[in-house]
PyMOL CGO cylinders between C-alpha atoms (Angstrom):
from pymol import cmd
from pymol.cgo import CYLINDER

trace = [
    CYLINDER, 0.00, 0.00, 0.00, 1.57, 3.66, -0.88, 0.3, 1, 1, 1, 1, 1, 1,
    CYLINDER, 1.57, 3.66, -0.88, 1.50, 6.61, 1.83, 0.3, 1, 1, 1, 1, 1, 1,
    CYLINDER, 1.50, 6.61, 1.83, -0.94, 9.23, 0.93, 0.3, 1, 1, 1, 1, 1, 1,
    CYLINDER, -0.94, 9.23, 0.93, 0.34, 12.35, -0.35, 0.3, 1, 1, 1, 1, 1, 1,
    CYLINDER, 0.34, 12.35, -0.35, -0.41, 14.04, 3.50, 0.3, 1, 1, 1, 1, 1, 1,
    CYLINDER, -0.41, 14.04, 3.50, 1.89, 11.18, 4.82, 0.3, 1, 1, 1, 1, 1, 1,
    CYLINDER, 1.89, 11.18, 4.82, 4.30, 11.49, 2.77, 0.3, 1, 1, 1, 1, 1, 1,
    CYLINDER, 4.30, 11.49, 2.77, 4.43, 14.67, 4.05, 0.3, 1, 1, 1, 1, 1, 1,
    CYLINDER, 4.43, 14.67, 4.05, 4.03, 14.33, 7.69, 0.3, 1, 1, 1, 1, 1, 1,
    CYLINDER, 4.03, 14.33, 7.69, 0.79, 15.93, 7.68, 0.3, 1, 1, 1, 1, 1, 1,
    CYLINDER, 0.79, 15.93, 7.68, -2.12, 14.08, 10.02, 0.3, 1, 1, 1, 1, 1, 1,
    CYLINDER, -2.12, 14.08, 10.02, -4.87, 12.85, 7.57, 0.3, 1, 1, 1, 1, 1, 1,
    CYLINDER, -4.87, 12.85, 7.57, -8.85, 12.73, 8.48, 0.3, 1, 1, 1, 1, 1, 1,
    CYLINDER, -8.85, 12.73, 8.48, -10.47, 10.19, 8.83, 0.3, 1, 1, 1, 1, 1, 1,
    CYLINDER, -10.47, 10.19, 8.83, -13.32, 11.40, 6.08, 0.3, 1, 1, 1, 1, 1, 1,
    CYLINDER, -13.32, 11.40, 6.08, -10.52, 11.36, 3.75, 0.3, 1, 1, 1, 1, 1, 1,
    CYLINDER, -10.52, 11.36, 3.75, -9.96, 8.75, 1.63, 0.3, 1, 1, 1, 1, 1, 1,
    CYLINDER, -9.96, 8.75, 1.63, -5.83, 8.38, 1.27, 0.3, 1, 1, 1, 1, 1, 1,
    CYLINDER, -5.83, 8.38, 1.27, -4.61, 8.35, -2.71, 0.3, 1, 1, 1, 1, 1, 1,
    CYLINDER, -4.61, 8.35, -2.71, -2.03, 6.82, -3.90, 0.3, 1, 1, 1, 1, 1, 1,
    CYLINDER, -2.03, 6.82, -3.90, 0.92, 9.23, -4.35, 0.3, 1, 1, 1, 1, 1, 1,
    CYLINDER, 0.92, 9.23, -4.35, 3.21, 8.22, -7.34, 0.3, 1, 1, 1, 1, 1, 1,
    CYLINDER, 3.21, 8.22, -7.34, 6.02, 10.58, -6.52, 0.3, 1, 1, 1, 1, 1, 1,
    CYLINDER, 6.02, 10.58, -6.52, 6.28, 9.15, -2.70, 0.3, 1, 1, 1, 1, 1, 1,
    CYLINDER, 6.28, 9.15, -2.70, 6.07, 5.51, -4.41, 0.3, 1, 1, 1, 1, 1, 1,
    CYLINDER, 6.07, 5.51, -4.41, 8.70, 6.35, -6.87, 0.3, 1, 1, 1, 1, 1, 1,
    CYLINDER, 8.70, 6.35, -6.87, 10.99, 7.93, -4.22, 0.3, 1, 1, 1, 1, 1, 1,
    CYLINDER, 10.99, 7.93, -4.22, 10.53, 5.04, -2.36, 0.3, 1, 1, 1, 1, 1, 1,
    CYLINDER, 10.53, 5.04, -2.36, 11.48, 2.45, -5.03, 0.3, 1, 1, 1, 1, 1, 1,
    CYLINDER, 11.48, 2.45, -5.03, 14.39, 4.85, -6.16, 0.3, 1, 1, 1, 1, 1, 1,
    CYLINDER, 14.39, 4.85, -6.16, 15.90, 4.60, -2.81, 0.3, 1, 1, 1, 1, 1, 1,
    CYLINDER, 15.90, 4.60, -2.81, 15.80, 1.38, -2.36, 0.3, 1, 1, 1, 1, 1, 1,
    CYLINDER, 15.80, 1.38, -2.36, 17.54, 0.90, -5.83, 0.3, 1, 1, 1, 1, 1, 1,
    CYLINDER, 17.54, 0.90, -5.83, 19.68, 3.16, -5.10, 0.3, 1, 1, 1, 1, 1, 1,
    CYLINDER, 19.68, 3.16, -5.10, 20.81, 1.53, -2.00, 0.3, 1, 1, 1, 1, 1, 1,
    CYLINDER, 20.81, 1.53, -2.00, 21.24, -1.76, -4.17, 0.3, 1, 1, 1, 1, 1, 1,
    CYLINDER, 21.24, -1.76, -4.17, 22.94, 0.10, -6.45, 0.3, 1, 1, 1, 1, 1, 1,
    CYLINDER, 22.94, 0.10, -6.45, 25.46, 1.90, -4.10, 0.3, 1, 1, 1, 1, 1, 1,
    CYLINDER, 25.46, 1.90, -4.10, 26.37, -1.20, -2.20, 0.3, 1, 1, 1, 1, 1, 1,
    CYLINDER, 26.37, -1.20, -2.20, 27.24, -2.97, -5.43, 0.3, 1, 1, 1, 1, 1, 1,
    CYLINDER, 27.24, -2.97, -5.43, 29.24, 0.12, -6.54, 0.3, 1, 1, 1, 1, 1, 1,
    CYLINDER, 29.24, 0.12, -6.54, 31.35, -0.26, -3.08, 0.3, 1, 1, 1, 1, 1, 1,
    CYLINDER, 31.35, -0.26, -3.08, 31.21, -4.51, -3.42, 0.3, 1, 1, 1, 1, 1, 1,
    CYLINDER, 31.21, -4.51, -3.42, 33.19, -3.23, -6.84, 0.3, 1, 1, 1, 1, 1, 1,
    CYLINDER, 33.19, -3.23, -6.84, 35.00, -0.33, -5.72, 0.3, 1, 1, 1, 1, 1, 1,
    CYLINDER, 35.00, -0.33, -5.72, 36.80, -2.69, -2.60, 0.3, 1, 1, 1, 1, 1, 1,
    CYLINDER, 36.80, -2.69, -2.60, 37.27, -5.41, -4.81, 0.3, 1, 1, 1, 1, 1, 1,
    CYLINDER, 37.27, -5.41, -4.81, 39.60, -3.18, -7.16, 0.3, 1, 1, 1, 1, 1, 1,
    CYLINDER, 39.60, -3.18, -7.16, 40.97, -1.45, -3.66, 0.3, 1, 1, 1, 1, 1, 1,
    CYLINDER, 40.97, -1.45, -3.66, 42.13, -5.30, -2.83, 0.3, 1, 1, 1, 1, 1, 1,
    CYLINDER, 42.13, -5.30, -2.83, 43.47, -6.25, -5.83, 0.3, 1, 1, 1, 1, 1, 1,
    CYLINDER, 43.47, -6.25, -5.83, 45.83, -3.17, -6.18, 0.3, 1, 1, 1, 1, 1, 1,
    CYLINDER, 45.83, -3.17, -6.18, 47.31, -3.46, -2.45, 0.3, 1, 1, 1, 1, 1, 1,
    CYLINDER, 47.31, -3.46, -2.45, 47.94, -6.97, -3.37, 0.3, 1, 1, 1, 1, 1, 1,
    CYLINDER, 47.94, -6.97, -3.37, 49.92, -5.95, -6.17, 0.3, 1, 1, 1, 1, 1, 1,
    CYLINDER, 49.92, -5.95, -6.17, 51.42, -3.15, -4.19, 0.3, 1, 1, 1, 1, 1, 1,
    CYLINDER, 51.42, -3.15, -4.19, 52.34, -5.76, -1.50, 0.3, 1, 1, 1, 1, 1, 1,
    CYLINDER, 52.34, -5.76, -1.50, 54.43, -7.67, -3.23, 0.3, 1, 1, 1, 1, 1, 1,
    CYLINDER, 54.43, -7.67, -3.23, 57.20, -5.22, -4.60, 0.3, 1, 1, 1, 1, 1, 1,
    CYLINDER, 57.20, -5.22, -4.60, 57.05, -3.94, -1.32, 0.3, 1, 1, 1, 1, 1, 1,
    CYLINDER, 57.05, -3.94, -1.32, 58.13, -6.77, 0.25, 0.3, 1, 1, 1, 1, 1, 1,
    CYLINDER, 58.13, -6.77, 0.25, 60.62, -7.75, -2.03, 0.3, 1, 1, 1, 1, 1, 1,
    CYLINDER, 60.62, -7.75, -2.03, 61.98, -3.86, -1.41, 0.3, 1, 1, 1, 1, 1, 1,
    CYLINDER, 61.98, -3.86, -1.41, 61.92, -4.75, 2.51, 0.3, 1, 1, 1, 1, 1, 1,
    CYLINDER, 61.92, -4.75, 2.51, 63.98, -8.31, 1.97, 0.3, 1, 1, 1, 1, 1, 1,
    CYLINDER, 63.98, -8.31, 1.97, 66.57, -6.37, -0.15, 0.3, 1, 1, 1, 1, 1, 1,
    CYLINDER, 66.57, -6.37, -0.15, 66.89, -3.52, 2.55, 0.3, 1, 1, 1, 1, 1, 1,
    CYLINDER, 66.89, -3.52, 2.55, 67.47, -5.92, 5.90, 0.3, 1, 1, 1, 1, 1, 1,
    CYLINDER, 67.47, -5.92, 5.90, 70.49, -6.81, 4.93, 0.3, 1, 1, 1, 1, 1, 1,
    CYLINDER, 70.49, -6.81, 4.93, 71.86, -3.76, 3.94, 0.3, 1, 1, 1, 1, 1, 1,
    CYLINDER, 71.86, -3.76, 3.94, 70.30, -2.10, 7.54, 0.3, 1, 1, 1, 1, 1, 1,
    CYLINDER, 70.30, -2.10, 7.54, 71.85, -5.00, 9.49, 0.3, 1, 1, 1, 1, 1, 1,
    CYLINDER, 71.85, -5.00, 9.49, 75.19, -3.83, 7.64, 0.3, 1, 1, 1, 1, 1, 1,
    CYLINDER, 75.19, -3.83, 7.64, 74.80, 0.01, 8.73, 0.3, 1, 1, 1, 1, 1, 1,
    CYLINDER, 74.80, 0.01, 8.73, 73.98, -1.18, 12.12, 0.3, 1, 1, 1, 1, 1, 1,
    CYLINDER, 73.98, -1.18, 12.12, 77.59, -1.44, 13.74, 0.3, 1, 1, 1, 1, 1, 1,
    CYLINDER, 77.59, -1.44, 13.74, 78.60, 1.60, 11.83, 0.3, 1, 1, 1, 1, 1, 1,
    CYLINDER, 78.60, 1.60, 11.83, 75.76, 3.69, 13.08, 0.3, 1, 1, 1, 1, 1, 1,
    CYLINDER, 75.76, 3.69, 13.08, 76.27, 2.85, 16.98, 0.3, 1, 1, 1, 1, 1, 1,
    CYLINDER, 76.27, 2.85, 16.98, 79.74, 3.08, 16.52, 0.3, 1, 1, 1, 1, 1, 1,
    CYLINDER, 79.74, 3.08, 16.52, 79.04, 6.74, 16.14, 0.3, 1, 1, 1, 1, 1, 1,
    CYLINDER, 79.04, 6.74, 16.14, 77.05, 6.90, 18.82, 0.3, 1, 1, 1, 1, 1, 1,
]
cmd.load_cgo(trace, "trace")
């Protein structure tokens, strides 16, 4: 059943009047609840992409981080030494 017009509106409604069918309330109401479908697909989408790139950040970055331990651990005795 669609809200009258005067609910749609938040206005109190008489009981002598009969409630019609408002098509732009309806419509709203459909649109939003598409919409919501819509936007949560858009974001199922959006952090599948967002996954898929920090995987393939990931990995050069760890292969960066396994060539810089040893040359840290080699600066290490050097660096306190200054100390």
């Amino acid at each position: 059943m669609m809200p009258s017009r005067a609910s749609c509106l938040g206005l109190s409604v008489g009981t002598g009047e009969a409630g019609c069918k408002s098509p732009p309330c309806g419509s709203l109401r459909r649109s939003s609840i598409g919409g919501a479908r819509s936007r949560r697909r858009y974001s199922q989408v959006l952090l599948a992409r967002q996954s898929t790139l920090l995987q393939a950040l990931l990995v050069p970055e760890q292969a960066l981080l396994c060539l810089q331990q040893p040359l840290l651990r080699a600066l290490l005795a050097p660096a306190l030494r200054l100390l």
